[in-house]
C-alpha positions in Angstrom: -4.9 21.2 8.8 -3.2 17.8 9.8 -4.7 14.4 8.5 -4.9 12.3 11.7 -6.5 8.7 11.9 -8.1 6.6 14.8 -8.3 3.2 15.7 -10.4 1.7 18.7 -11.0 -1.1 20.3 -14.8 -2.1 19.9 -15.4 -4.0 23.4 -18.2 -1.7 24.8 -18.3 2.2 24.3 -16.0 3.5 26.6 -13.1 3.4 23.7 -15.4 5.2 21.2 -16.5 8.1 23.5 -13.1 8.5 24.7 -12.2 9.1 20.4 -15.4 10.8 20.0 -14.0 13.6 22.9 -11.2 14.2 20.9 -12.7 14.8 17.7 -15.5 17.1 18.6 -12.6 19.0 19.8 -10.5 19.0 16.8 -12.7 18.0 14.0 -12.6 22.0 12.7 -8.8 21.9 12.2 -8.3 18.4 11.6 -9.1 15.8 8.8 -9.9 12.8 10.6 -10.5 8.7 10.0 -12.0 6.4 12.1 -11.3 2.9 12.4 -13.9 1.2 14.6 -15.7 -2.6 15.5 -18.2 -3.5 17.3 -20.3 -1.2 19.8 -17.7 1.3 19.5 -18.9 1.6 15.5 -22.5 1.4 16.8 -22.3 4.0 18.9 -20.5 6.4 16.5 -22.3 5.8 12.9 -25.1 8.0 13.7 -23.3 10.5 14.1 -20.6 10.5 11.7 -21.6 7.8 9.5 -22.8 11.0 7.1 -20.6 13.0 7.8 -18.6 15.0 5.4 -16.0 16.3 7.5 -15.2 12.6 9.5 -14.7 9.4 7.6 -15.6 6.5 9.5 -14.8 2.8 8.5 -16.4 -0.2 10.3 -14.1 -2.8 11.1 -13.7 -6.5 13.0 -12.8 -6.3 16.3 -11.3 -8.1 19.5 -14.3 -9.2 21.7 -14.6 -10.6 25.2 -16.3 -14.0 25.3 -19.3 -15.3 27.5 -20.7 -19.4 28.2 -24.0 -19.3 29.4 -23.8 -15.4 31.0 -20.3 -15.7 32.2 -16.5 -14.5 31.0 -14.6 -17.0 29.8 -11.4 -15.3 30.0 -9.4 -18.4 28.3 -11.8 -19.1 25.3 -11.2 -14.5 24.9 -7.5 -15.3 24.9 -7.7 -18.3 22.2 -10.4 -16.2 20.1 -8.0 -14.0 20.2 -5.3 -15.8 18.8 -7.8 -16.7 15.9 -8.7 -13.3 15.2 -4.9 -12.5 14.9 -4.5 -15.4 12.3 -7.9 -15.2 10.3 -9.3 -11.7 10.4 -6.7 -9.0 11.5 -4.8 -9.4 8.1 -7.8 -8.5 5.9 -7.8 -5.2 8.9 -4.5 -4.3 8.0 -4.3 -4.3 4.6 -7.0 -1.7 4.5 -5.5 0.1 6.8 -2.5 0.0 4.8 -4.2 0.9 1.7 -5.9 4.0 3.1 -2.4 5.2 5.1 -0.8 4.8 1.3 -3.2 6.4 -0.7 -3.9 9.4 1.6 -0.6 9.7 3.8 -2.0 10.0 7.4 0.1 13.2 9.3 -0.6 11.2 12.7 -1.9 7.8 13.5 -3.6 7.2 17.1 -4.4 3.9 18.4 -7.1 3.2 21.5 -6.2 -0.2 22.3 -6.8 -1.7 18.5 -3.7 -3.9 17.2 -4.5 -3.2 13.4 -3.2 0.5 12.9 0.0 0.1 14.5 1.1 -2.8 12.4 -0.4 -1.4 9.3 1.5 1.9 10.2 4.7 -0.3 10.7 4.1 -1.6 6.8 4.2 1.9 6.2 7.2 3.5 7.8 5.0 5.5 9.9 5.1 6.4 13.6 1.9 5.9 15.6 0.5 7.5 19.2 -1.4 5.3 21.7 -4.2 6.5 24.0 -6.1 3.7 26.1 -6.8 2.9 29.6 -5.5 -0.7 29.3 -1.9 0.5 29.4 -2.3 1.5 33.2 -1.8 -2.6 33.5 1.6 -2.3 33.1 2.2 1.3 33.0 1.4 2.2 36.3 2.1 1.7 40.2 -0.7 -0.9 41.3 1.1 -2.3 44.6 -1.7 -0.9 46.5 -4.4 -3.7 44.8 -4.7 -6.8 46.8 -2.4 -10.1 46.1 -5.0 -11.7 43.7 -6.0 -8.5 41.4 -2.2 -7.8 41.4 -1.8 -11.1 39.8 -4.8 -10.9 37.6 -3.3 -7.1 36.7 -0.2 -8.8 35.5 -1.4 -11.8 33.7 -4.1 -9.7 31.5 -1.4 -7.1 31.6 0.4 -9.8 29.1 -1.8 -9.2 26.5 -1.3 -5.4 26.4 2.2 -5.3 24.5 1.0 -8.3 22.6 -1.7 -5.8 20.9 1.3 -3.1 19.4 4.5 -1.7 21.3 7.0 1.2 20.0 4.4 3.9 19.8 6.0 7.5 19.7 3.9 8.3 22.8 1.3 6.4 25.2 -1.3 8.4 26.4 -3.0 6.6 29.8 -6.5 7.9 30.4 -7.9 6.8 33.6 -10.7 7.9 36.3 -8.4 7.6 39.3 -5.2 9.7 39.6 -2.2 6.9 40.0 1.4 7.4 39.7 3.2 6.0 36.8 6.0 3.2 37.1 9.9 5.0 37.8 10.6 2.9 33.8 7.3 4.3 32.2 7.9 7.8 33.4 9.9 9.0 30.7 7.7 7.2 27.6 4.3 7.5 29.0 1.8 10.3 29.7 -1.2 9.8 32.4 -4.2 11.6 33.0 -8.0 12.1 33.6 -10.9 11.2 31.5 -12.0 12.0 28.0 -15.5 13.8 28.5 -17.4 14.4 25.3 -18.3 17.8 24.8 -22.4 17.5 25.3 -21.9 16.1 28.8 -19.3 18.4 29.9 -21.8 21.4 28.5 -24.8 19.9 30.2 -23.0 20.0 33.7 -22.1 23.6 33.4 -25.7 24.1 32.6 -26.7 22.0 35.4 -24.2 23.9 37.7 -22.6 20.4 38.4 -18.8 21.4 38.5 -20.1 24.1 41.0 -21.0 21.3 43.4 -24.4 21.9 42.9 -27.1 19.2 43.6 -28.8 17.1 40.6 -32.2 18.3 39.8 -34.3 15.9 37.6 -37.3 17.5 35.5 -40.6 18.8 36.9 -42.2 16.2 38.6 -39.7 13.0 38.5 -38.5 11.3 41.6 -34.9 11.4 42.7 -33.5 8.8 40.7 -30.3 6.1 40.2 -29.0 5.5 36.9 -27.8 2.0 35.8 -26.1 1.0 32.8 -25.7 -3.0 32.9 -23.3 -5.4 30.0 -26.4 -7.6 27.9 -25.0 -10.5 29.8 -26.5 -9.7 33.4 -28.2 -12.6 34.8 -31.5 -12.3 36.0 -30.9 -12.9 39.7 -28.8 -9.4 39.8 -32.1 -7.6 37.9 -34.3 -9.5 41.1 -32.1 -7.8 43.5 -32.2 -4.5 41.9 -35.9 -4.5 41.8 -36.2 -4.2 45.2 -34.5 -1.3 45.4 -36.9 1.6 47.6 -35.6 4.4 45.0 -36.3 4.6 40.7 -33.8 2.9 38.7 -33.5 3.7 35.2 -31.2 1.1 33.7 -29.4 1.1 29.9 -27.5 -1.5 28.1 -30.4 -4.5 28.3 -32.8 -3.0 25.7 -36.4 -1.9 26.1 -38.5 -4.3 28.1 -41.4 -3.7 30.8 -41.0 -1.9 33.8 -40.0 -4.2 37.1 -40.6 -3.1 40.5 -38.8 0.9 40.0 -37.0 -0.4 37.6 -37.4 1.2 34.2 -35.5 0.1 30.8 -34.2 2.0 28.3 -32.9 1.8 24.3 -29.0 3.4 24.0 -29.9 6.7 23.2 -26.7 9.0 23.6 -28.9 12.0 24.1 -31.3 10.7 26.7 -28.2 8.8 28.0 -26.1 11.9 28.8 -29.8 14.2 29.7 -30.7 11.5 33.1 -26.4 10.7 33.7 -26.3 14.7 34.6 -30.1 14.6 36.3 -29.2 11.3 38.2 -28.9 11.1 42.2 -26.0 8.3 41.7 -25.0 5.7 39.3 -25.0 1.7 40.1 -23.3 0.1 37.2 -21.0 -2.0 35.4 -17.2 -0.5 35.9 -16.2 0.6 32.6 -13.2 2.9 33.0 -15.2 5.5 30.6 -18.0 6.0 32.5 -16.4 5.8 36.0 -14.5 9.3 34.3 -17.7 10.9 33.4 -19.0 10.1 36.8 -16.2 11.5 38.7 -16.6 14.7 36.5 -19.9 15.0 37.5 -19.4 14.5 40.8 -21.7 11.3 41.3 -21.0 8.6 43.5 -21.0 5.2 41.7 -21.6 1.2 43.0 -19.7 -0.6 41.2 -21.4 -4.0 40.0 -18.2 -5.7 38.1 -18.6 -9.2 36.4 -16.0 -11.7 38.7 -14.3 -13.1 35.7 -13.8 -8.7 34.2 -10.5 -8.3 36.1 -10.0 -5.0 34.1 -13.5 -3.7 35.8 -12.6 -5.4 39.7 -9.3 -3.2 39.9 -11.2 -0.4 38.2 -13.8 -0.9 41.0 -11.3 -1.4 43.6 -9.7 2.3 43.1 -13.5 3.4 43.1 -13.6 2.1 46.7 -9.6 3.5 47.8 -10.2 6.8 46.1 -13.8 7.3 48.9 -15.5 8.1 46.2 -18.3 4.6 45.6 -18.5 1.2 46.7 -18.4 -1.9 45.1 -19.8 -5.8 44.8 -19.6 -8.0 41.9 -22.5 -8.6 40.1 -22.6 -11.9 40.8 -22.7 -12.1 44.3 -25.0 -8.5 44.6 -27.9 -8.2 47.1 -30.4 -5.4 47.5 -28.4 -5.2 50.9 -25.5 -3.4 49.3 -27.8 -1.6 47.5 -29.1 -0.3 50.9 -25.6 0.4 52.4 -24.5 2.6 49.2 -27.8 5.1 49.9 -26.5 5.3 53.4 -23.2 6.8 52.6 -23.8 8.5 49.2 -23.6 11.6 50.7 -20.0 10.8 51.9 -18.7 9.9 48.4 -20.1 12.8 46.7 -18.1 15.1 49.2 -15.3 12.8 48.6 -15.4 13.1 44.7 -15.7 16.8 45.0 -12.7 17.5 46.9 -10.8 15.3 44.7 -12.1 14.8 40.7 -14.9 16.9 40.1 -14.6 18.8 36.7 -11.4 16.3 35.9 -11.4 16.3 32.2 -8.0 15.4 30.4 -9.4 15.8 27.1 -7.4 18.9 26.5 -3.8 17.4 27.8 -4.4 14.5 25.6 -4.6 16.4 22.3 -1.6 19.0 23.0 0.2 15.5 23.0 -1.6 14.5 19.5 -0.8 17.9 18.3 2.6 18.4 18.7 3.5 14.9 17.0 1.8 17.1 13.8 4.7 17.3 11.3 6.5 20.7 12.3 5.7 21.9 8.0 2.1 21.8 8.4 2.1 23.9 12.0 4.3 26.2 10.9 2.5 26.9 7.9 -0.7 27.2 10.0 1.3 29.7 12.2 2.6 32.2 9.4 
């Protein structure tokens, strides 16, 4: 039994149920620490924040920044800079205390800048597994001029969170070939799927190719899963929509139109993303995967100033497999022209990503950086 801990970046809760995948794999054979800010710690103290076999620490994060509804990505970057001077020290040193008094076996980073220079203090090696490091990782000369650019200058930030991991792990929804000077030092593959969604589509006969069924006596339906910030003229739009919507992520209010609203509820969450017809959404990289595992087409509703999301979005639209319109600019028109061709990208997704989980890949990598003393006296 190795002691491994993981850090995460807290911006949304793609990052914590990419780490969650990877402990409800190895949480019977592994002692393992969490490091987590934000939404990601949210979303993963009910369920370890008891636990006995999981230790989970809350910590401050990184955040993106919004004026009046909007990204601002320049006040992010200068945040940023003052999280680096006023709050990330007080990070590492526990960090540094807990590596010292209980000698980590592997230390894992998912985008969080803490771990890597707290393991650094330490004379310890560390892994990273994010999505972020496709930015500079990976071959993106098929994105148009302007996301290229945008690609590279948030790309910046990337090495200025850690470099000189033992490993970098790039998880990703699309398949995309890795840079001819990352091949040897980087490692890319499909999405983390978290163990209850990947047993409700077997159920569901999903990665068979069979259709969604919702329960007895509920409509076809789209799921929507929206950041806090979406300005009321996108819900107006959406309203209008001629099929239910059942939209997450902007709390419980009154129904509008078919639109419903729900509380983050990671049961219900995962039950009506398997019964779903389709998904309109914010582009998260984390739930793009879980779609593409399910087989469900997606239209992608990226924020303009989320440059991470429009080239996430983009691939969505390359790869056949959803559309996309920013959020800003979205009318129930492209709404309209998504039902028209969902058939089409669900065909599309399952000749090409259904059942795509690279959950598995990810932790042969995390488990052969396990000192060779401890395998080898698992193995005699």
């Amino acid at each position: 039994m190795a002691k491994i801990f993981m850090s995460m970046s807290g911006e949304g809760r793609g990052h914590a149920t990419r780490v969650r995948s990877l402990v409800e794999r190895m949480r019977d054979r592994h002692q393992i620490t969490l490091f987590a800010p934000g939404d990601a710690y949210r979303f993963l103290e009910p369920i370890y924040g008891a636990a006995e076999d999981v230790r989970l620490f809350e910590i401050p994060g990184l955040k993106f920044h919004y004026v009046n509804g909007k990204i601002r990505l320049f006040k992010t970057i200068r945040e940023g800079f003052r999280f680096q001077a006023t709050q990330l020290p007080s990070v590492m040193k526990l960090m540094t205390d807990e590596i010292r008094e209980h000698d980590p076996d592997v230390l894992l980073t998912d985008f969080e800048p803490a771990l890597p220079r707290a393991a650094a203090r330490c004379g310890k090696p560390f892994l990273s597994m994010t999505h972020q490091h496709f930015l500079v990782a990976c071959d993106l000369s098929s994105l148009p001029r302007s996301l290229r650019f945008f690609a590279w200058f948030i790309g910046l930030a990337v090495p200025m969170h850690y470099t000189r991991q033992q490993a970098t792990i790039v998880s990703s929804f699309f398949p995309i070939p890795l840079r001819k000077s990352w091949k040897e030092r980087a490692t890319s593959l499909g999405p983390m799927i978290r163990p209850e969604l990947r047993e409700g589509a077997e159920a569901a006969g999903l990665l068979t190719g069979s259709e969604p069924q919702p329960a007895d006596g509920e409509e076809p339906f789209l799921l929507s899963y929206l950041r806090k910030q979406t300005k009321e003229a996108a819900l107006s739009e959406l309203q209008k929509s001629p099929v239910p919507i059942k939209v997450y992520g902007l709390g419980v209010r009154e129904p509008i139109g078919k639109l419903t609203f729900h509380e983050i509820h990671a049961e219900r969450f995962v039950e009506d993303l398997i019964a779903c017809r389709a998904i309109v959404s914010a582009s998260g990289n984390q739930l793009l995967g879980e779609c593409m595992f399910l087989g469900k087409p997606v239209l992608g509703l990226p924020e303009k100033w989320h440059h991470e999301q429009r080239i996430n979005a983009h691939f969505l639209k390359q790869k056949g497999c959803g559309d996309f319109v920013t959020l800003e600019t979205f009318q129930l028109k492209d709404l309209t022209n998504f039902l028209e061709h969902i058939e089409e990208y669900r065909t599309r997704i399952r000749a090409t990503c259904l059942g795509n989980d690279g959950t598995d890949e990810a932790i042969a990598i995390i488990e052969r950086h396990i000192p060779a003393t401890l395998t080898g006296a698992a193995n005699s």
